[in-house]
N, C-alpha and C positions, 0 to 999 in steps of 0.2 A: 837882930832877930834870932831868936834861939829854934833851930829846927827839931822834930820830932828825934832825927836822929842823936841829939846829944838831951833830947829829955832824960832826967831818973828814969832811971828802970825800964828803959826799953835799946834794943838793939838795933843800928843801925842795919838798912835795907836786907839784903840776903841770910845775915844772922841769925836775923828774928824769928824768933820759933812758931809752929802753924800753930791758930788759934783755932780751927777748924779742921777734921778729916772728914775728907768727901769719898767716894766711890767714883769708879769709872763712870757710869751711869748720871751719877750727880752731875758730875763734868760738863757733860753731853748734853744735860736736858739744861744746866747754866745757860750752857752755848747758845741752844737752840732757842731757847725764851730773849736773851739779852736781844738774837737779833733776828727776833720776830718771827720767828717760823717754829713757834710752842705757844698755842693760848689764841682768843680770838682775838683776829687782828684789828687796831682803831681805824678802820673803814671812812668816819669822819676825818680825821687828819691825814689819810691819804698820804699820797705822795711825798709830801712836805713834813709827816711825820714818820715815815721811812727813813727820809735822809737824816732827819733832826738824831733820830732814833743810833741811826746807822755811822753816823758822824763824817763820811767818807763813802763816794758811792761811784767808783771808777766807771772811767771812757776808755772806749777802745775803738779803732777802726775797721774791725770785723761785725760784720751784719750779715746774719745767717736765719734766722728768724725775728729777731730786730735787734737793734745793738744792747750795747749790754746793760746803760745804765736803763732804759725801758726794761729788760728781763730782771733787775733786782726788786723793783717796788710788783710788777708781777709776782712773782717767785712769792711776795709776800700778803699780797692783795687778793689776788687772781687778776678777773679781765677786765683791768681798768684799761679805760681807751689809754692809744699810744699819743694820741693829741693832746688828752687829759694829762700823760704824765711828762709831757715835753714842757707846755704852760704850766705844771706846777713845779718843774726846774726853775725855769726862765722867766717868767712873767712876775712882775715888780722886782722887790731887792732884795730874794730870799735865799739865793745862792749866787755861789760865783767858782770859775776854775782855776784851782792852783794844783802844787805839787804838793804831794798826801801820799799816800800809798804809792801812787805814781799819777798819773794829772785824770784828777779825780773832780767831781760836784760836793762841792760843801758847801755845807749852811751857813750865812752870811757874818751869824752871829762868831764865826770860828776865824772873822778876818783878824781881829787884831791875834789871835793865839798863833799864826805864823808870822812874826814879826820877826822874830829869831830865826825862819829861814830867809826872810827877804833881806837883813841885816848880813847874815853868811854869803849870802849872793854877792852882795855890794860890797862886803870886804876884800874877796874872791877877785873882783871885779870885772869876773866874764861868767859864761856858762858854758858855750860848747865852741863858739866862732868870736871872736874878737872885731870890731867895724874900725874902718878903715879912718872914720872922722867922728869919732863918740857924739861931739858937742853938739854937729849939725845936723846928723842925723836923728839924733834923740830927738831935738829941738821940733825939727821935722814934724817928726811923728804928735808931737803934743800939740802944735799949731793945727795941724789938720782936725785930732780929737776935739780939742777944743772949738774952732770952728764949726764943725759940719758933723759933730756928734759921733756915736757910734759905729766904726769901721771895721772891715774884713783887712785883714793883707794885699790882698790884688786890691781891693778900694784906695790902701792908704797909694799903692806905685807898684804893687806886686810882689810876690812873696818869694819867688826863686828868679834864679839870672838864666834857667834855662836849660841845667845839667841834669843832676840826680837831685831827689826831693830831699836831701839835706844842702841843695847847694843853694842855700839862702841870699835872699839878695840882703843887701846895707839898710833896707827899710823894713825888712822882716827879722833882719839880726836885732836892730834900736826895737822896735815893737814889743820883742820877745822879751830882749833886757829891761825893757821899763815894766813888764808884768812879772820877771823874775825879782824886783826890786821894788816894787809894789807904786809906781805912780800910773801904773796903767792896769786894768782888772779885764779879763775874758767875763763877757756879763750874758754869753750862752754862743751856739755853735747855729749857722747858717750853712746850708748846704756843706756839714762836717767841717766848715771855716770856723776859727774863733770869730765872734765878734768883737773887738777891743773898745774900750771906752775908759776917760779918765777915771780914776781910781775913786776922786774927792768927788765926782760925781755919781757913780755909781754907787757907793755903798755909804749906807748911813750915815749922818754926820754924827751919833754917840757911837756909832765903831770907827769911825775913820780914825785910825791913832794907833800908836806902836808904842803904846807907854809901858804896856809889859816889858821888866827883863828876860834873858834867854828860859832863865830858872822857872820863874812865872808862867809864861808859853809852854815850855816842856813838861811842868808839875802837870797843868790843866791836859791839857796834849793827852798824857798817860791814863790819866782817871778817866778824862773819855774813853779811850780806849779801851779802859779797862772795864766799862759798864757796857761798852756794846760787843763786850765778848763773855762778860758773866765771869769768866776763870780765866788764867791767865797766866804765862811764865814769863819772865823777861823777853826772852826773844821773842815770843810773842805780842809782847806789850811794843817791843821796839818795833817789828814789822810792819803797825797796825797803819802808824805814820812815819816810816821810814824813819825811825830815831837809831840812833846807837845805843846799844848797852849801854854808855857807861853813864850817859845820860838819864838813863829810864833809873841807875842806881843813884842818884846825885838827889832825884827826887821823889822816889817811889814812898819814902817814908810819910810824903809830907801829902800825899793824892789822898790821903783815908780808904787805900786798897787794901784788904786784909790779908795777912799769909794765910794760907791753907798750903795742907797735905792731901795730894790726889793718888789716889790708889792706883800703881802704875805705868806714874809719872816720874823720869828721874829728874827731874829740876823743880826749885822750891815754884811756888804757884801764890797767883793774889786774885781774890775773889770780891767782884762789888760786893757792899755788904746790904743793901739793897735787892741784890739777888740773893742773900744768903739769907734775907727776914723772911721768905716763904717758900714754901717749894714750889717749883713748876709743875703747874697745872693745865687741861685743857687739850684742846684736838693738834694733833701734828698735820703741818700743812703735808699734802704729797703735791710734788712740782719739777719741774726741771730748773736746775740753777745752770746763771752761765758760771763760765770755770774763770769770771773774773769777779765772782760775788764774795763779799768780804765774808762769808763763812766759809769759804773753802781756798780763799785765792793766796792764803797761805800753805803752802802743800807741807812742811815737818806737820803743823799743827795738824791740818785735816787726815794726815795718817795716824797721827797721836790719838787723836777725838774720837774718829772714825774707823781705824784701823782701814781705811782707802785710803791707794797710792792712787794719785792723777797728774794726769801731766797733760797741757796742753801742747797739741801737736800742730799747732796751724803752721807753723816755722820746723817742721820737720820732713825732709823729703817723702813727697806722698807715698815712695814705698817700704820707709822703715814706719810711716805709722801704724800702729795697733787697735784705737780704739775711733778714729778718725781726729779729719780738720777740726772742728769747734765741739768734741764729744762733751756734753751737758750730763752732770750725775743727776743721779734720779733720789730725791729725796723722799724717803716714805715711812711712817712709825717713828719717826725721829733717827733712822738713819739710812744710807746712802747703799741702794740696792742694786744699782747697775749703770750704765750712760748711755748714752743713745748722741749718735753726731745727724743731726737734723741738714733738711734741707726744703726746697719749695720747690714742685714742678708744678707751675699756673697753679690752679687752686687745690692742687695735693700736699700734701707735706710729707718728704721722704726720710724715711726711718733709713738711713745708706749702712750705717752700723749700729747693733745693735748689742749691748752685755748684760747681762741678767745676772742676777747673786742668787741662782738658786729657780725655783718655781715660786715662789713666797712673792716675788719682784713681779710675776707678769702682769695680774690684775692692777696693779699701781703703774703699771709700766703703759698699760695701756690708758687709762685714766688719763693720765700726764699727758701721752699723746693724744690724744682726744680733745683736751682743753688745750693745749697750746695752737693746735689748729686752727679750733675756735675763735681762738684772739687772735690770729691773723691772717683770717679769714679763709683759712682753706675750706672743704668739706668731705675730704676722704684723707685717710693715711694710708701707705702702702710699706711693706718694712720690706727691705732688699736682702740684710744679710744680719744674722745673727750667730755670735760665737757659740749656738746649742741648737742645732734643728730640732729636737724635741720640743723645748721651750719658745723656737719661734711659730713652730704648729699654735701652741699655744696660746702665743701674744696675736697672731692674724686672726682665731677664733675669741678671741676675748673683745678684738676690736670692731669684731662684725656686729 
């Protein structure tokens, strides 16, 4: 097969000259259209067109207004129920959990496109614990799936021996390895437990297969990525699905990503070219995002994009943090005006810290809080602390 990169007349990956110069600005509103939060949103395809859209739609175990993969199709929806968007995870065989950005919900159609990491896995031949009896334990675990269907960890014999919550038992070690290695699929979470199920039963039988090579998997891999960010720099494109550079260079030629020149940018950039047939158009959502939402949960890039530094402090001693535990940026006009770290007392929702970029940021600031209350039921907000007692004068009379 002759790849792009040794066609006439053109350069392989990072050589290639931009075909396109954009604007900072361009960049930004790429970004903000590829993932959904420029332009009206398809309200029809919901949920399931979020993730389709979004390629990769991260879990996390912090739940502070709801966890996070509920706050991304929000963040792009508004206030779709949180039952509506659990059932359009989970219900039939339209997603499933693997490792992605980091162990993420993806669209079911993207099972064979990690082949090449369940292949790494099995070459590897562990991941984090080693069992003590491979054969029987595996064994184990498949007899049970196969019998009596659908199981949690503690269902299959229980998931730790008892110590700290990495000290896995031999049946949560084989479980893990057989979904790292793909004969067994996470097919949604039960009281924040995977649920585990065999693989050839849960997913399709036209995707059940691994007949991509690595090249295959990773070409595809990139392009998505590269369309659910609109613009894009290697590292970028790598982060999206935890690839390596040197990978995202091996195939970047052959994705039909475009070079482009970003004004401000020191590394070369590739643009879907799909984003580049029209301009963005349309109302910018205002929202809060969680800081595990794939527009921001790359922090070089969302300082790049946005000229915002964030950092999530949930893992930071509560007194060197600054902006608080789960501080959610505030997106508004198409960009990122301040954060607010939320909380619930019974049916209030507490503003505990509050940052504003300015006076420009309050009336969005309060909007934001207003609706995310909404959707989870509170009916008053109260704000504790704000890094500007001017502008928190401000944001309590706005919210009155």
């Amino acid at each position: 097969m002759t790849t792009a990169a040794s066609a006439k007349g053109r350069k392989p990956g990072k050589d290639r000259k931009p075909e396109h110069h954009l604007s900072a600005d361009d960049a930004r509103r790429l970004a903000l259209r590829a993932q959904g939060l420029l332009g009206a949103p398809d309200r029809r395809a919901g949920t399931r067109g979020v993730l389709r859209r979004l390629g990769a739609v991260q879990l996390d175990t912090i739940s502070v207004l709801a966890r996070s993969h509920e706050l991304v199709p929000y963040a792009r929806l508004g206030a779709v129920g949180r039952g509506t968007v659990e059932a359009a995870y989970w219900s039939g065989d339209h997603a499933f959990e693997y490792w992605s950005h980091a162990a993420c919900i993806l669209p079911v159609e993207e099972w064979p496109l990690f082949a090449f990491r369940r292949r790494a896995f099995q070459a590897r031949g562990h991941r984090w614990h080693v069992m003590e009896d491979a054969e029987r334990s595996c064994a184990a675990v498949r007899d049970r799936l196969k019998a009596d269907g659908p199981l949690t960890a503690t269902e299959l014999g229980g998931a730790k021996n008892g110590g700290e919550w990495y000290d896995w038992s031999e049946t949560k070690i084989a479980v893990e390895w057989l979904l790292d290695t793909g004969e067994v699929v996470c097919t949604r979470r039960r009281g924040w437990k995977r649920v585990y199920d065999l693989a050839e039963r849960a997913v399709p039988s036209a995707l059940f297969h691994d007949d991509l090579d690595d090249a295959a998997c990773i070409r595809r891999l990139v392009a998505q990525a590269g369309a659910a960010m609109g613009v894009a720099t290697r590292a970028d494109l790598a982060d999206y699905h935890r690839l390596k550079g040197e990978q995202v260079d091996a195939v970047i030629d052959d994705t039909g990503l475009v070079p482009v020149e970003v004004a401000g940018w020191s590394k070369p950039a590739w643009a879907d070219p799909a984003a580049l047939a029209a301009p963005p158009r349309g109302r910018h959502r205002t929202t809060l995002l969680s800081p595990f939402d794939s527009l921001v949960w790359d922090r070089p890039r969302t300082e790049r994009i946005f000229g915002f530094t964030h950092r999530l402090e949930a893992y930071v001693p509560k007194a060197k943090r600054i902006h608080g535990y789960f501080a959610m940026p505030l997106l508004a006009g198409g960009r990122l005006l301040g954060r607010v770290d939320p909380a619930r007392d019974g049916s209030t929702l507490v503003a505990r810290q509050v940052s504003l970029d300015g006076p420009g940021a309050v009336a969005p600031m309060a909007q934001a809080l207003r609706e995310a209350a909404e959707w989870v039921g509170c009916d008053s907000v109260r704000i504790e602390r704000c890094d500007d007692a001017r502008l928190a004068a401000e944001l309590v009379e706005a919210l009155d």
